[in-house]
C-alpha positions in Angstrom: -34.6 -77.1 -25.4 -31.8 -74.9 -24.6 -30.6 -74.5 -20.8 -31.5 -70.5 -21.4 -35.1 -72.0 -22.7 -35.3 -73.6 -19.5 -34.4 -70.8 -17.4 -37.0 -69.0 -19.0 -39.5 -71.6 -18.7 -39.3 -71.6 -15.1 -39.7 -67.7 -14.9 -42.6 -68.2 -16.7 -43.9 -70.7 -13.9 -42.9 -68.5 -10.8 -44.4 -65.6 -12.9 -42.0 -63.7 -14.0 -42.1 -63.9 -18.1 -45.7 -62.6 -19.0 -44.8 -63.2 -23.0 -43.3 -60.5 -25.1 -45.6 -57.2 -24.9 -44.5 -55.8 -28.3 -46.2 -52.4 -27.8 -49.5 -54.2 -29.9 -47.6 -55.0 -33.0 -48.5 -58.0 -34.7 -45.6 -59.6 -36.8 -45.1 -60.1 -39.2 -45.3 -56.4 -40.1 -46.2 -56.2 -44.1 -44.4 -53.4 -46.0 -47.1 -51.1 -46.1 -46.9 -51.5 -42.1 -43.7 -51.2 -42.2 -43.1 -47.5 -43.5 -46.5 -46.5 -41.2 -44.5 -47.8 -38.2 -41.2 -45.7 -39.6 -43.0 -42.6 -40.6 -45.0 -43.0 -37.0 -41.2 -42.4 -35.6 -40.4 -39.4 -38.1 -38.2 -41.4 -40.1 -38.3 -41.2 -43.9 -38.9 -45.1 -45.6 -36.0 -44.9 -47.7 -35.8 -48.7 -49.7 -32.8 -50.0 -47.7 -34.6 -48.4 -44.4 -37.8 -50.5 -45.2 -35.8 -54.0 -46.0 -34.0 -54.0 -43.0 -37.6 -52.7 -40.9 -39.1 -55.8 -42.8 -36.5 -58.2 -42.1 -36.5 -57.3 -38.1 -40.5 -57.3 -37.8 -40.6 -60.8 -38.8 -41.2 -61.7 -35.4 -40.2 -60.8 -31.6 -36.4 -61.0 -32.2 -33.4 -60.0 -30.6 -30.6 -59.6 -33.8 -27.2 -58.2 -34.0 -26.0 -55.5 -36.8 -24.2 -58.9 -38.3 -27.3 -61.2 -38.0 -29.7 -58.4 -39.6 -26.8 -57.6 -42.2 -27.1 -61.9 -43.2 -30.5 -61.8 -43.5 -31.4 -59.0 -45.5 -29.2 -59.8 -48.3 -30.0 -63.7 -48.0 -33.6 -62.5 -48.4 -32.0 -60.9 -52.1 -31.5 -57.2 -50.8 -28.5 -54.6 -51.5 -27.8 -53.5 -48.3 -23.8 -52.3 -47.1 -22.8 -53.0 -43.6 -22.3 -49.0 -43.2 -26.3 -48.6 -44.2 -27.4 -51.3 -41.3 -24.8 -50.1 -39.0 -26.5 -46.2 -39.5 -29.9 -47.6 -40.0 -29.8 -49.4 -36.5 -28.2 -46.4 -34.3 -31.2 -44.3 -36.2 -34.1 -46.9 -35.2 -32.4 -47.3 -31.6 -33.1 -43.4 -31.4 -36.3 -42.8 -32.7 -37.4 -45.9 -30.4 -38.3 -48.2 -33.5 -36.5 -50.6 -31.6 -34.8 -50.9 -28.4 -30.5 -51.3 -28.2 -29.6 -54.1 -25.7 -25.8 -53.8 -25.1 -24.2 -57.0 -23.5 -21.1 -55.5 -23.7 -18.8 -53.7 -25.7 -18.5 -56.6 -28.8 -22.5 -57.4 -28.7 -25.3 -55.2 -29.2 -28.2 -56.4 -29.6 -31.4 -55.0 -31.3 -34.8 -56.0 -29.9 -37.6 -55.6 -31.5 -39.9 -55.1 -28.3 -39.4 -51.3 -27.1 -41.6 -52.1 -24.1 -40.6 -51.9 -20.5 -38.6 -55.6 -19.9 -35.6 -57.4 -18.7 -33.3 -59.6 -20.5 -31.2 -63.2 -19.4 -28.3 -63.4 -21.6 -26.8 -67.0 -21.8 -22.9 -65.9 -22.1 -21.9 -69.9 -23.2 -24.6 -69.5 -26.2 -25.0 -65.9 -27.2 -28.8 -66.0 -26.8 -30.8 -63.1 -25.6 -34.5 -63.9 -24.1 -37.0 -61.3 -22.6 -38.1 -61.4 -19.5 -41.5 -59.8 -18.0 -42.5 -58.5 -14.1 -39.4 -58.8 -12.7 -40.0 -57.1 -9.1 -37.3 -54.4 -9.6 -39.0 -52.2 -6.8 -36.3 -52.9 -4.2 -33.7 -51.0 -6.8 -31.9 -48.2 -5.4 -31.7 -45.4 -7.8 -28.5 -43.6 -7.4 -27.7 -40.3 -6.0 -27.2 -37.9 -9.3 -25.2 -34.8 -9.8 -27.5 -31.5 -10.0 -28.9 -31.0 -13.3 -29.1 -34.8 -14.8 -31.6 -37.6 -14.9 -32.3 -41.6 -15.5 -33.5 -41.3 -19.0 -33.2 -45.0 -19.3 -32.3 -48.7 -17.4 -31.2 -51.9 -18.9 -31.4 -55.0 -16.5 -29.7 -58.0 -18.4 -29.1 -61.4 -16.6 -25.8 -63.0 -17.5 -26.4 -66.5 -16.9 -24.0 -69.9 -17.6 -24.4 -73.6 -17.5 -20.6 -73.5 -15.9 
């Protein structure tokens, strides 16, 4: 068990990790749920579109462009690094799945668009969810006329050092 493992192990216990609400899906996703799910979110299932959806609703996952790149050609498919690259910033969008930046060399992709918070272990690289975290106490910020919070990340940085 990794430290980060741990660490979310005893969120769990104090109650703050609830399990991964995936918005009801239930991975895996098979191919014909797949292009449902895309065509849910207005995008058309090209082939290369559909591999790379299949690939990332394996399970709950948090992947890079790289890691998702690795597996859906290890898994025998043609895919460039342009097409996942394109393919991710368009399923980030249409909320197929939600962009987790760590910073600006890692981006994740998480396959759980629901409301959550993340620990990031910066000694391993690994990204777990976290659930419930009372973020009540969060002072939003004073904006300038005419804008608004479309969106808030909360990621943990955490280290063993």
């Amino acid at each position: 068990m990794t430290k980060l493992q741990i660490l979310a192990f005893f969120f769990q216990k104090v109650g703050y990790n609830k399990g991964m609400n995936t918005s009801e899906i239930a991975f895996p996703l098979q191919r014909s749920e797949v292009v449902s799910l895309l065509q849910q979110h207005k995008i058309s299932p090209t082939r290369q579109r559909v591999e790379i959806a299949e690939f990332l609703f394996q399970r709950p996952q948090h992947l890079s462009a790289e890691k998702i790149l690795e597996g859906v050609t290890s898994a025998g498919n043609r895919v460039s690094r342009a097409t996942v690259y394109n393919t991710m910033g368009l399923f980030a969008s249409k909320g197929v799945v939600r962009e987790v930046l760590i910073d600006r060399e890692r981006v994740f992709y998480d396959t759980n668009t629901a409301v959550h918070q993340h620990l990031y272990n910066v000694d391993t690289g690994e990204l777990v969810d976290v659930f419930d975290v009372d973020t009540s106490n969060v002072c939003l910020p004073e904006l300038p006329e005419g804008l608004r919070i479309i969106d808030t990340d909360i990621v943990y940085r955490v280290t063993s050092r």
